[in-house]
C-alpha positions as CSV (number, residue, x, y, z in Angstrom):
1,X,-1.1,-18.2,0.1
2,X,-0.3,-19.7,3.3
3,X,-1.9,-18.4,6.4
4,X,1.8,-17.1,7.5
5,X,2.4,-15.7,4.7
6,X,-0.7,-13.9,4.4
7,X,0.2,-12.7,8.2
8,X,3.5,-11.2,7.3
9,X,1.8,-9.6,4.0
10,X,-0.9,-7.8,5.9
11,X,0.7,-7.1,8.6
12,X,3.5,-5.0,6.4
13,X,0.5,-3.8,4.4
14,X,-0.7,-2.5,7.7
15,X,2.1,-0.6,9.3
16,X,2.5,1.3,5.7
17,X,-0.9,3.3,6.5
18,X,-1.2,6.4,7.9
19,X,-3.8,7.4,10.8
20,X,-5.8,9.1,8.1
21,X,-6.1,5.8,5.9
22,X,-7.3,4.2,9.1
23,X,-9.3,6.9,10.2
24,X,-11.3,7.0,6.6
25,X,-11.1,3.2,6.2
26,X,-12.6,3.1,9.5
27,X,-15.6,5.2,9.2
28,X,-16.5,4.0,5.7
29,X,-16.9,0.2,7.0
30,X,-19.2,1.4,9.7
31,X,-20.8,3.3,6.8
32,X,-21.2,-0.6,5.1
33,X,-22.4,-2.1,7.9
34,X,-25.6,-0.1,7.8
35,X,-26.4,-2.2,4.4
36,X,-25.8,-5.9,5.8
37,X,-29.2,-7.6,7.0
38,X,-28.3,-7.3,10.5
39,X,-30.2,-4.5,12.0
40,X,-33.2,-6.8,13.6
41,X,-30.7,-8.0,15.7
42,X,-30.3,-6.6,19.6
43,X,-27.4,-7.9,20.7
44,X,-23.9,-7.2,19.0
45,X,-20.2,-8.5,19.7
46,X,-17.5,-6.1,18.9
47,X,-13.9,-6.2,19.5
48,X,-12.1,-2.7,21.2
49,X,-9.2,-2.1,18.7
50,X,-5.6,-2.2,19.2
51,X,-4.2,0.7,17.8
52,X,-0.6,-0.1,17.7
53,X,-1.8,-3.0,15.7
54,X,-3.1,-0.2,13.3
55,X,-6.9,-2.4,13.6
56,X,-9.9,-0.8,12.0
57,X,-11.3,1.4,14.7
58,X,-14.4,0.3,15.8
59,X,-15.3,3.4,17.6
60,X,-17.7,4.1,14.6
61,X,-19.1,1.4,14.4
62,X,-20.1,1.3,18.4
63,X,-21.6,4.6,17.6
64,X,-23.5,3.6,15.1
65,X,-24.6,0.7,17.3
66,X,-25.7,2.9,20.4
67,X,-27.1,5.3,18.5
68,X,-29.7,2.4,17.6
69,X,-29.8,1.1,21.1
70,X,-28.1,-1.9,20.3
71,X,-26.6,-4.1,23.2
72,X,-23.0,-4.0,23.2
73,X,-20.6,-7.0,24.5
74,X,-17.3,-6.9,24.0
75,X,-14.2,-9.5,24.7
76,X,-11.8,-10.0,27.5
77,X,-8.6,-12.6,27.4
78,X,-8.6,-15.8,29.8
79,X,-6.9,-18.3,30.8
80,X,-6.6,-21.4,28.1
81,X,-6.3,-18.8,25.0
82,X,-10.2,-17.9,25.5
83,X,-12.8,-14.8,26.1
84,X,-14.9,-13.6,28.1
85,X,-17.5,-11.7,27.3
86,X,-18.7,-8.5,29.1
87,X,-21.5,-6.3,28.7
88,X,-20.7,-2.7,27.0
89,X,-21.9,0.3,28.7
90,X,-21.3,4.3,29.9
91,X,-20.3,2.8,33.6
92,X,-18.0,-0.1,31.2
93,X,-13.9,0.8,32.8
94,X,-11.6,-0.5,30.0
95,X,-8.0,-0.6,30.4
96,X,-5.4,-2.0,28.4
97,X,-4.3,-5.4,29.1
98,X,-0.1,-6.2,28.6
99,X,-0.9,-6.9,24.9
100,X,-2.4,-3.3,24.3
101,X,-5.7,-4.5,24.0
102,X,-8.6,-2.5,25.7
103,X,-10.5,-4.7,27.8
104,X,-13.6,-4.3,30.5
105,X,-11.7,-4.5,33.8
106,X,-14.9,-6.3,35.8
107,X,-18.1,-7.1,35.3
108,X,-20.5,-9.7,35.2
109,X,-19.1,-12.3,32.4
110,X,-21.8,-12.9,29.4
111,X,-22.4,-16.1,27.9
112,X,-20.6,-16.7,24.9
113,X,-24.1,-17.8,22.8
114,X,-26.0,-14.4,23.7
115,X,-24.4,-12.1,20.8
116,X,-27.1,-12.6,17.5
117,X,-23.9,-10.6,15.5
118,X,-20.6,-11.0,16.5
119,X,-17.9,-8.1,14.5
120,X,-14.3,-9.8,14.3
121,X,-10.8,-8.4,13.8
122,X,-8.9,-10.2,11.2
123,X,-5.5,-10.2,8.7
124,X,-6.6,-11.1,6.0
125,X,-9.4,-12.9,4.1
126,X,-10.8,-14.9,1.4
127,X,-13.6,-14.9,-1.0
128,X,-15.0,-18.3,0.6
129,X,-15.3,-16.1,4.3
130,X,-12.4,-18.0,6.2
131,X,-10.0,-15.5,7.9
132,X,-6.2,-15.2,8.9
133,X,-6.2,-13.8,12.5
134,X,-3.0,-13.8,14.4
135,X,-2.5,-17.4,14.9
136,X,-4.2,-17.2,19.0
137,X,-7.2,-19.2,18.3
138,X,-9.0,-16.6,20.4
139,X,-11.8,-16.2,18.1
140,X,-11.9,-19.5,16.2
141,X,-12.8,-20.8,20.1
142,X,-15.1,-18.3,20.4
143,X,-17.3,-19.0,17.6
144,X,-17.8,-22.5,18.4
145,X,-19.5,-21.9,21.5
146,X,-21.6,-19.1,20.0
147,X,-25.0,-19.4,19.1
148,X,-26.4,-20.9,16.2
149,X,-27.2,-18.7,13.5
150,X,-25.1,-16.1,15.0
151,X,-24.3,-13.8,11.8
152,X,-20.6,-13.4,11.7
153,X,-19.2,-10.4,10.4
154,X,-15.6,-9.7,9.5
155,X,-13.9,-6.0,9.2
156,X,-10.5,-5.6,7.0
157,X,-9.1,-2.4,5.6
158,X,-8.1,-4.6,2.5
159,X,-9.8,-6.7,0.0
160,X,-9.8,-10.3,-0.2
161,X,-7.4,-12.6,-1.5
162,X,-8.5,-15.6,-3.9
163,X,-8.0,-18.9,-1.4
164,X,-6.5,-19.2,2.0
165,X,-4.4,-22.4,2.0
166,X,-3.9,-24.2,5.1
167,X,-6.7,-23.8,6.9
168,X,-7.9,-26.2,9.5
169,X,-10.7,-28.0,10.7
170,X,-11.7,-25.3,13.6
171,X,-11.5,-22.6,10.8
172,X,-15.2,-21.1,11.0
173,X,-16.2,-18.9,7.6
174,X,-17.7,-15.5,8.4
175,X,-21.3,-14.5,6.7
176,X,-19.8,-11.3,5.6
177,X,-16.9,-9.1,6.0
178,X,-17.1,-5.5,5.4
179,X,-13.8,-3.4,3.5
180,X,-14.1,0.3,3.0
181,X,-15.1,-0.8,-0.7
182,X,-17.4,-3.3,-0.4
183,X,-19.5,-5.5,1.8
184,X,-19.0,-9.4,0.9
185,X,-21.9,-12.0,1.6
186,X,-20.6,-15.2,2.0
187,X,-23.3,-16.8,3.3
């Protein structure tokens, strides 16, 4: 399937789930991500979920992530379809940007090639690691400034699909994304 396609699929896919199914989904990929070879790793990337968007709640997964004393960054739009990156932490004031995101509201901006694992939101998926987001760019930009090596690690409350078609030269493959069924390696 197309990349639009695959939008309009998952997208409908998403709004038929309940708060439970997100809920359950939700914890059970934090639950994977404590079997992916990431743990050396001290500084993470995670994106606050949009809930309207019915995203996999990363609040688990930040949990899990503090509890270990990981360092947390998390994203913030800009101007030119970009992020910047901000520094996660108990003083951290989020609030909710005009496309319902939660974002830090200041702080000291973090470069973009700190994170060592950087968690993204996606559509869909396919069994090669390449992603659907929702067509911004914001993350495809991102990951080219990121370091190298930087283990990229998708979350999806669905399975893959076979082959996404259409994809594009700034595409950049994920090392693993994490369902509530299964972790897949790509890398």
């Amino acid at each position: 399937m197309r990349k639009e396609e695959l939008r309009l699929h998952f997208q409908k896919l998403r709004n038929s789930l309940t708060e439970s199914d997100i809920q359950n989904g939700s914890h059970a990929i934090a639950l994977g991500a404590l079997n992916l070879p990431i743990w050396h790793a001290e500084v993470f990337h995670i994106f606050l979920s949009i809930s309207e968007k019915k995203e996999v709640d990363t609040r688990f997964l930040i949990s899990l992530l503090q509890e270990r004393g990981k360092q947390l960054i998390v994203p913030r739009m800009a101007p030119g379809r970009t992020l910047e990156h901000f520094s996660l932490t108990p003083e951290t004031r989020l609030i909710i940007n005009a496309w319902g995101i939660p974002e830090p509201s200041g702080g000291n901006p973090v470069s973009p090639e700190i994170p060592e694992v950087i968690f993204i939101p996606l559509l869909a998926f396919d069994l090669q690691g390449y992603r659907v987001g929702y067509g911004g760019g914001y993350y495809d930009r991102f990951l080219e400034q990121a370091r190298a090596g930087a283990i990229r690690v998708g979350l999806s409350l669905f399975g893959p699909v076979e082959h996404i078609e259409g994809l594009h030269p700034g595409d950049v493959p994920m090392d693993y994304c994490i369902t509530p069924e299964q972790a897949y390696a790509f890398s």
